[in-house]
N, C-alpha and C positions, 0 to 999 in steps of 0.2 A: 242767878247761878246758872241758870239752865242754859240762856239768854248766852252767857259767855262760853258754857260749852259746844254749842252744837255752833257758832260760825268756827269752834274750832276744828271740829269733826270734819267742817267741811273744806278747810283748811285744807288738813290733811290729806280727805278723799282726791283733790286736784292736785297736791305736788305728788299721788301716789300714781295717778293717773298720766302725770306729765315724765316724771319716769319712765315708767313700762313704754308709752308711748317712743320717748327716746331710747330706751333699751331693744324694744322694736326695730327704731330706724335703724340703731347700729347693726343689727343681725340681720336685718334685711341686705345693709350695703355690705359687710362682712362676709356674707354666703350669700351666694345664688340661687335662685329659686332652681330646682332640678329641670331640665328643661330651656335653660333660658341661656341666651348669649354670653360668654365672658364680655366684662366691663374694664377695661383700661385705666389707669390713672387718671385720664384727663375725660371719664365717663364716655369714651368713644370703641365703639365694639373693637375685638381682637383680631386682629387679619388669620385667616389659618392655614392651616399648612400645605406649602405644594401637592399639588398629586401627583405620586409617582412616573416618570415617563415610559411608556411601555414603546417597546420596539417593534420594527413588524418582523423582527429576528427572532423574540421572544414566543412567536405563535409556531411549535412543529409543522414541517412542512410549509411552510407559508412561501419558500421562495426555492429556485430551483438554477441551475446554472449549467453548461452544459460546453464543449468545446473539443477542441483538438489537442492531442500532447503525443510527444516524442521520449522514449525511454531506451536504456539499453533490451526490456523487453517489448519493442516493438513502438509499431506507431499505432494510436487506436483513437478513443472517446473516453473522459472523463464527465460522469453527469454526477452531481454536488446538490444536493438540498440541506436544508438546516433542522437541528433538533432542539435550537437558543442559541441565546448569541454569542454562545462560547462552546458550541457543540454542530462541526456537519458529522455529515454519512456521503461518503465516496464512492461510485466507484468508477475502475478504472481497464480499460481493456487495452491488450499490446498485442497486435497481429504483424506479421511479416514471413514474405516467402522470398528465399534469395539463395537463385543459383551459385555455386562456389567451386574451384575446381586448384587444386594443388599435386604437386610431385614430393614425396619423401622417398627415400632409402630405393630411390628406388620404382618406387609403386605410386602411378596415376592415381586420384581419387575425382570422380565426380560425384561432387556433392549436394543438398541443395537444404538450406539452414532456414526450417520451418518455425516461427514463435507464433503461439497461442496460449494467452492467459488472460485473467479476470482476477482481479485485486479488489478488494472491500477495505476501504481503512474508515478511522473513526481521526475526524481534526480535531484537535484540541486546543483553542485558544486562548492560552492562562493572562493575556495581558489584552491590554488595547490596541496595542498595535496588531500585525498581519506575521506576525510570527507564532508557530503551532507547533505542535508535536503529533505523531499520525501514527499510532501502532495499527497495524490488521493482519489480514489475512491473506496469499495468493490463491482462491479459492477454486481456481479450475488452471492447470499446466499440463500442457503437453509439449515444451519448449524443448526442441531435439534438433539432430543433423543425422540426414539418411544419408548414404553414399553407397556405391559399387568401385569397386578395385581392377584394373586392368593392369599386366604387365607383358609389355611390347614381346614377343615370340623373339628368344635368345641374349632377349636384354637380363641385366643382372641386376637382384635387390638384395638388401642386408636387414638380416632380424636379428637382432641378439647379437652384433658384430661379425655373424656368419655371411657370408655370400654366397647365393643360389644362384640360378637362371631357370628362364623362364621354358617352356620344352617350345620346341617348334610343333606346330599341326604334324600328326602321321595317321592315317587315319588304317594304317595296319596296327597300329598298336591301342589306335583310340586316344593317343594324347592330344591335348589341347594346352595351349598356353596360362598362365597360371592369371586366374581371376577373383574376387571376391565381394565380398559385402561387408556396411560397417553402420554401427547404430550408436548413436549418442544422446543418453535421455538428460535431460536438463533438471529432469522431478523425481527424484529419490523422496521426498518428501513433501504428502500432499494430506491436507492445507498444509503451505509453508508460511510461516510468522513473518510479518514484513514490522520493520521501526522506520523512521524516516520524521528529517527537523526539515523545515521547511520555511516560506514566506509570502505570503498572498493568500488571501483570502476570494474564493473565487464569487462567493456571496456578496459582491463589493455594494458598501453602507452606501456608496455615492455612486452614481452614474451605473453602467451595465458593464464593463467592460474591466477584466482583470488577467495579469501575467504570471501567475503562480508559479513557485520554484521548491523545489524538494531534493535530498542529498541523505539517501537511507540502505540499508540491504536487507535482501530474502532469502532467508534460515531454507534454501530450496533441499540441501542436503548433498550428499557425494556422488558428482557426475556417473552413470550405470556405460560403461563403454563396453561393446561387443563386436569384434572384429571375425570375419572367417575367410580361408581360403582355401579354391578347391583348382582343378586342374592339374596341370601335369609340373613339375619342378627338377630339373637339375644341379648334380652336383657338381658338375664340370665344365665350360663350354663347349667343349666337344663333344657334347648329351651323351658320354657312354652311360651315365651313370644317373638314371629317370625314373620320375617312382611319382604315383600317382596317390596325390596329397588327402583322398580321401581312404584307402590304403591303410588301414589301423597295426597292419602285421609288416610292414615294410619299413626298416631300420630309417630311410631317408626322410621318409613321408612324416613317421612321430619326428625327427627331428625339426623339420620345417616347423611343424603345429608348436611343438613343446617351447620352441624361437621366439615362436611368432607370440604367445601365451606371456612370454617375459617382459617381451617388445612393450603389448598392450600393459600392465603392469606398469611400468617406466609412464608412458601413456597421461595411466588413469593418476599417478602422481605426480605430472606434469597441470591436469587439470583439478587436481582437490582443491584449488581455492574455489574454485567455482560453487562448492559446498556455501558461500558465504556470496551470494549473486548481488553483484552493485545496482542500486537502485538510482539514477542520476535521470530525473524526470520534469520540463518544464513546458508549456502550453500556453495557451491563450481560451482565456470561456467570457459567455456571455450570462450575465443573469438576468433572470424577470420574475413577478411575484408571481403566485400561483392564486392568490386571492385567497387562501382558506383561513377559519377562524377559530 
């Protein structure tokens, strides 16, 4: 009896052992040990996954770009680095000094139409191509036109529709012929907001060399105009009738000024668009890396 139990015992002990043993292999091939390669179907390791491609656009500051540009404010320097590659920092300077010299109603001006500004924008590049969007700031203006006023001794001007003349020199009576001065500030408002859509990227992905274009305006605010005139003014050409334009109790004299006050007026809403300054700005820059990491 004993004889036929125990080869059956052991029987059993082997197909218990041959089990687990195979219950083993499956949970071994099943799961992966923690730690260890993925296994493929055909027992050959798992390829894994690319690594990200970094740019050298992606490092702040890493590249810098620098060049020439032409704007309605001025000709200056544009220098361009990057914040990523969908983010520069601009900025942008417009200088110009230019003699000017005109006749109205009348009255000579020589002028001389000075631009000085400094613009900060931020480029914002939503796509893959080289089209951006650029809001900032004009963060330094003093874009103006100085001038002085002459009017030729017995010539006649018109303010207000009225007509004057100019006094002849008398140096008994101390007249002088009628002269002035004239100021036109371009910054009513500083910072002024600048927007502007554009095309090029001056950080160019390939080679050093890019032609960037921009079409935007500067919130500068409403032209500040100041006109004066002093000297001697007639009402007649026959100068019986002469009154000396600085004179605040002399019927003639307030009339010139009070003319002249309407004049400018007419003027300054001849130049309110100016309130809204076109931004039309394109160049040529060079980029190179800056090496930083």
């Amino acid at each position: 009896m004993s004889r036929l139990i125990f080869p059956s015992y052991r029987a059993l002990c082997g197909v218990f052992l041959l089990g687990s043993s195979g219950i083993y292999g499956l949970a071994a091939q099943s799961s992966p040990a923690r730690g260890s390669a993925f296994i493929d179907n055909q027992g050959e390791p798992a390829a894994s996954a690319p690594a990200p491609v970094v740019s050298e656009l992606d490092h702040p500051f890493s590249k810098m770009a620098v060049g020439p540009g032409i704007s309605p404010l001025g000709i200056g320097l544009d220098l361009t680095t990057n914040l990523n590659r969908h983010l520069n920092l601009r900025a942008s300077g417009g200088f110009l000094d230019l003699p000017v010299h005109f006749t109205t109603n009348g009255v000579h001006a020589d002028a001389e139409l000075k631009l000085a500004s400094t613009r900060v924008s931020l480029d914002i590049y939503p796509f893959r191509n080289g089209f951006r969007i650029s809001p900032g700031l004009v963060a330094y203006n003093q874009n103006r036109i100085t001038g002085t006023e002459s009017i030729a001794a017995g010539s006649s001007f018109t303010l207000n529709e009225d007509t004057f003349y100019s006094a002849n020199a008398n140096a008994a009576t101390g007249a002088v012929p009628v002269y002035g001065t004239g100021l036109l500030n371009l910054h009513a408002t500083r910072p002024a907001f600048t927007i502007a859509g554009g095309w090029g990227n001056p950080l160019a992905r390939s080679g050093h060399w890019s032609f960037p274009f921009e079409v935007g305006i500067a919130l500068v605010g409403a032209p500040v105009l100041n006109v004066r005139l002093a000297g001697w003014a007639c009402a007649d050409q026959a100068q019986t009738q002469c009154a000396d334009l600085s004179n605040a109790n002399n019927p003639l004299a307030v009339k010139v000024q009070n003319d002249l006050q309407t004049e400018v007026g007419k003027w300054k809403g001849d130049l309110d668009p100016l309130k809204t300054f076109p931004l039309i700005r394109g160049g040529v820059t060079y980029s190179f890396n800056l090496g930083r990491r």
